[in-house]
N, C-alpha and C positions, 0 to 999 in steps of 0.2 A: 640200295639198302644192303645192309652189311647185315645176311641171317646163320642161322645153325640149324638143322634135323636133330631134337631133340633125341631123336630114334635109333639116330647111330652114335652120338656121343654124349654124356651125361654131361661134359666138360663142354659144351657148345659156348657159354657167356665168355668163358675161359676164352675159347681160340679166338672167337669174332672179336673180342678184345682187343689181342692182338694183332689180328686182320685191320681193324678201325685204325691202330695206330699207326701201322705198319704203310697204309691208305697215305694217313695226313704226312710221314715224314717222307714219303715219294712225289708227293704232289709240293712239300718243301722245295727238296730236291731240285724238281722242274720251275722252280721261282714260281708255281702257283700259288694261291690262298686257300682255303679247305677247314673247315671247321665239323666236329663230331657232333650230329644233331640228336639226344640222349631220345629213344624210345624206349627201352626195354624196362617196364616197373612203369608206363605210364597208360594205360589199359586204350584210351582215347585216341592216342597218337601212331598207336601199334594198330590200332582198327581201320584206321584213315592208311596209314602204310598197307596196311594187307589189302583192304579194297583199293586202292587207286591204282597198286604192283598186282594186284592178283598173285597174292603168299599163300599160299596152302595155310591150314591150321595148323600141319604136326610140324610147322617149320617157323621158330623164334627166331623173332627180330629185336635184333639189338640196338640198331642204329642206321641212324640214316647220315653219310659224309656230301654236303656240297664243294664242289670242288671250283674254281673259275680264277680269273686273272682279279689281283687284288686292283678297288677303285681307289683306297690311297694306302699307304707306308704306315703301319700302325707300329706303335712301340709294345716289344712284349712286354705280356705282366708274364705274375706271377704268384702262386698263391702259398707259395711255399713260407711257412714259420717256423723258427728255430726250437720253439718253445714247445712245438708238436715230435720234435723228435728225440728218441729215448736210446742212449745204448746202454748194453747188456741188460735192463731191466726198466721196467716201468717207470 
């Protein structure tokens, strides 16, 4: 589980963010596979994580990363649209 101490930084979604990502392009790296499993905003899934980890309560959980060797060669997607991006203004 990828968490934060609310207690000591306001910015906690912020860094474990980064930590999440920072996860899956190191486990790239090693030619493993590793997908970001979303908890944070899902009340059910953060319950099950904090009781099966034993997570304190004053400590948010953002995500859970599975990390293991891929069973076959998936092609990336991608969810990127053109039509969603704007410069200089809306």
């Amino acid at each position: 589980a990828v968490c934060g101490d609310s207690t000591i930084s306001d910015w906690w979604v912020q860094d474990c963010s980064a930590a999440t990502e920072n996860l899956l392009i190191a486990a790239g790296a090693l030619g493993l596979g590793a997908v970001w499993l979303g908890i944070h905003g899902h009340p059910e899934r953060e319950m099950a994580a904090r009781e099966v980890l034993g997570i304190p309560d004053h400590i948010g959980v953002l995500s859970l990363v599975s990390i293991g060797h891929p069973a076959v060669e998936a092609e990336p997607r991608t969810q990127y649209d053109p039509a969603r991006v704007h410069g200089e203004k809306w």
